[in-house]
VOROVO-990521 format. One record per residue (C-alpha): x, y, z; chain; residue number from 1. Coordinates in steps of 0.25 Angstrom, whole numbers, plus 5000, padded with zeros to 4 digits. Example, Ala and Ser with C-alpha at 12.3 -4.5 7.8 and 13.67 -1.06 7.14 Angstrom:
2
<east:5049	north:4982	up:5031	ch:A	i:1>
<east:5055	north:4996	up:5029	ch:A	i:2>
! end
This chain:
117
<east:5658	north:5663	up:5645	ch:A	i:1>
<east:5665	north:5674	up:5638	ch:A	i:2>
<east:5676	north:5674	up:5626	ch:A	i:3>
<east:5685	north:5685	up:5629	ch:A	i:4>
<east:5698	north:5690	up:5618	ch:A	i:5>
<east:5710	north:5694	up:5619	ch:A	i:6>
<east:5721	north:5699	up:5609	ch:A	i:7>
<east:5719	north:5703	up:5594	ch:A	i:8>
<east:5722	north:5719	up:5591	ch:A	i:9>
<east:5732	north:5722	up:5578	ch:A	i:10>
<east:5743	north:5719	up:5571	ch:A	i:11>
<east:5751	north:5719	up:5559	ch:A	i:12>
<east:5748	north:5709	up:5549	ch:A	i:13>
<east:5758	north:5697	up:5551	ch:A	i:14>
<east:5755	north:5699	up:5566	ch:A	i:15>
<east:5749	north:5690	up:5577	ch:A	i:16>
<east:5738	north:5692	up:5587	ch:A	i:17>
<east:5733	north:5681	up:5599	ch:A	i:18>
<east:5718	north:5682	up:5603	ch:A	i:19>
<east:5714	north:5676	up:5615	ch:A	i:20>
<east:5700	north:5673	up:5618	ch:A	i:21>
<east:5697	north:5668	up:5633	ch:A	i:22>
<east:5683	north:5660	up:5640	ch:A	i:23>
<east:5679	north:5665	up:5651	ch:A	i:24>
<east:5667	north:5658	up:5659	ch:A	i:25>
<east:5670	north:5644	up:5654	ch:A	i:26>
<east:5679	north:5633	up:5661	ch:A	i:27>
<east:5691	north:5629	up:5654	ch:A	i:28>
<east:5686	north:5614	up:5652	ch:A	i:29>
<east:5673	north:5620	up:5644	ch:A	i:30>
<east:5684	north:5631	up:5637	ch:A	i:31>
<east:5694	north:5618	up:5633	ch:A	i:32>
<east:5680	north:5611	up:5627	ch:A	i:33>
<east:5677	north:5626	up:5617	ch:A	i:34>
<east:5681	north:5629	up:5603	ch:A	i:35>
<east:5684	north:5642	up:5603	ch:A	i:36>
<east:5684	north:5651	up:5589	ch:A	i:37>
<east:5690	north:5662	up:5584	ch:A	i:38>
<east:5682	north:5672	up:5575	ch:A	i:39>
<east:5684	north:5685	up:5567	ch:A	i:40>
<east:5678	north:5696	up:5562	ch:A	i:41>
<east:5684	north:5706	up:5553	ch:A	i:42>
<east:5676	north:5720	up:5550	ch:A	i:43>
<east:5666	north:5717	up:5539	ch:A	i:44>
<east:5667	north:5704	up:5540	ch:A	i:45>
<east:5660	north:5691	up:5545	ch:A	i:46>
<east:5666	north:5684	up:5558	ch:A	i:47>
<east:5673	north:5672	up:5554	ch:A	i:48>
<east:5680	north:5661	up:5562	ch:A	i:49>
<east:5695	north:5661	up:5564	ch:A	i:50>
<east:5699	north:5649	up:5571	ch:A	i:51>
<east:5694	north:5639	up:5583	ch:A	i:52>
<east:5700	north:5630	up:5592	ch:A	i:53>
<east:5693	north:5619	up:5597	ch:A	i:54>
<east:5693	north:5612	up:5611	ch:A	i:55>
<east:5704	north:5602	up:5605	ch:A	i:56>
<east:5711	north:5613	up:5601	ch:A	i:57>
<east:5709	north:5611	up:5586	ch:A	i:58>
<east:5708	north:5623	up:5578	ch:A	i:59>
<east:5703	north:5628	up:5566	ch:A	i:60>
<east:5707	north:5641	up:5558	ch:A	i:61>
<east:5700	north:5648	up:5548	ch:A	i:62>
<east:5710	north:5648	up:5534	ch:A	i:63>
<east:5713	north:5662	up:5535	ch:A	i:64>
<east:5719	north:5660	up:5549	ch:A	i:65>
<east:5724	north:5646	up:5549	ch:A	i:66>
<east:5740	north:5646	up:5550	ch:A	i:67>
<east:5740	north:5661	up:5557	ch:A	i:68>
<east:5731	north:5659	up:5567	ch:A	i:69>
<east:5733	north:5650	up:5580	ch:A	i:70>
<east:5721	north:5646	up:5591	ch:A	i:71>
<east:5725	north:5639	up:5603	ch:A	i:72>
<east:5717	north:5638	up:5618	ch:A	i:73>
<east:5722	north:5637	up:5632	ch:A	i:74>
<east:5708	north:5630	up:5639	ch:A	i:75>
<east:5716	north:5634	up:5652	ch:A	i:76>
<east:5713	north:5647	up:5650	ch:A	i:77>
<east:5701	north:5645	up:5641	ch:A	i:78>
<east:5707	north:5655	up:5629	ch:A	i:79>
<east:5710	north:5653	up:5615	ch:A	i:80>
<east:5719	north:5661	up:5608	ch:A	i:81>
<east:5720	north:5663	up:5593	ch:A	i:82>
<east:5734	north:5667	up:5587	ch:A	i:83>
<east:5734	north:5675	up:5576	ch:A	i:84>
<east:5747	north:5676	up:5567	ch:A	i:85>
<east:5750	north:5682	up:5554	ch:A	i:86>
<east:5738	north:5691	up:5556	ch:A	i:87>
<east:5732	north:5699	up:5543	ch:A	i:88>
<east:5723	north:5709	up:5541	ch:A	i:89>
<east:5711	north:5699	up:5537	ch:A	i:90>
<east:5714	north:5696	up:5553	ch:A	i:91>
<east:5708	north:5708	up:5556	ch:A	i:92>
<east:5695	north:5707	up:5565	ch:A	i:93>
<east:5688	north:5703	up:5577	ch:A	i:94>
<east:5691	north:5691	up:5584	ch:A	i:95>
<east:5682	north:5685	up:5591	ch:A	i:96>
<east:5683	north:5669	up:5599	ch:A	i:97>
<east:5671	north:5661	up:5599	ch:A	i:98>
<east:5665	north:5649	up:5609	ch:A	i:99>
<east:5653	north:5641	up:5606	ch:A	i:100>
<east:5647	north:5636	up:5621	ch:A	i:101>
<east:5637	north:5631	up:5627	ch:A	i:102>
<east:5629	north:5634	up:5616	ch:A	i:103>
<east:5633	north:5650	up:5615	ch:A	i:104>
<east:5642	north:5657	up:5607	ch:A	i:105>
<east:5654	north:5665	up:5614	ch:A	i:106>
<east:5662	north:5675	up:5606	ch:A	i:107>
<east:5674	north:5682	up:5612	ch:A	i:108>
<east:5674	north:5699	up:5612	ch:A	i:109>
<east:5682	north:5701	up:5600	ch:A	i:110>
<east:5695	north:5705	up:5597	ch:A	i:111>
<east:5701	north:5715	up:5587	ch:A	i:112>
<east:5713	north:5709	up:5579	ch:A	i:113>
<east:5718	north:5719	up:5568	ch:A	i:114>
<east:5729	north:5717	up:5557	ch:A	i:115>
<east:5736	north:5729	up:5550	ch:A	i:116>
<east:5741	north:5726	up:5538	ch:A	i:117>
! end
């Protein structure tokens, strides 16, 4: 099984970003069954979770993302995607998605999202 990113990169404050993050070696009934989470990890700092979207597609956000940031899941092509609007500098980090299965912890590469100010 492998988590694999997409998006992120930089821009202004006030501007908006999409990460992808896509399962690969899972069928999509097992993928439809997953929480998936969103981490982050700015420099110096302890990584700290973002937001998580269950198999009912209940989702939870930590306070300093809730009302800016969006997760949603297409099971057909066993992706989630987190929407990031009214980005700030404290968005800056690494993002990183995050599946418990089977009794293993898969993390997703990484992705840079930086925010000038």
């Amino acid at each position: 099984v492998q988590l694999v990113q997409s998006g992120g990169g930089s821009v202004q404050g006030g501007g908006s970003l999409r990460l992808s993050c896509k399962a690969s070696g899972m069928i999509t009934s097992e993928f439809s069954s997953k929480t998936v989470n969103w981490y982050r990890q700015a420099p110096g700092n302890q990584r700290e979770s973002v937001a998580n979207i269950t198999s009912n597609r209940i989702t939870n956000y930590a306070d300093a993302v809730k009302g800016r940031f969006t997760l949603s899941r297409d099971n057909g092509k066993k992706t989630v995607y987190l929407q990031m609007n009214s980005l700030t500098p404290d968005d800056t980090g690494i993002y990183y998605c995050y599946m418990f299965r089977k009794g293993t912890d898969y993390w997703g590469q990484g992705t840079q999202v930086t925010v000038s100010s």
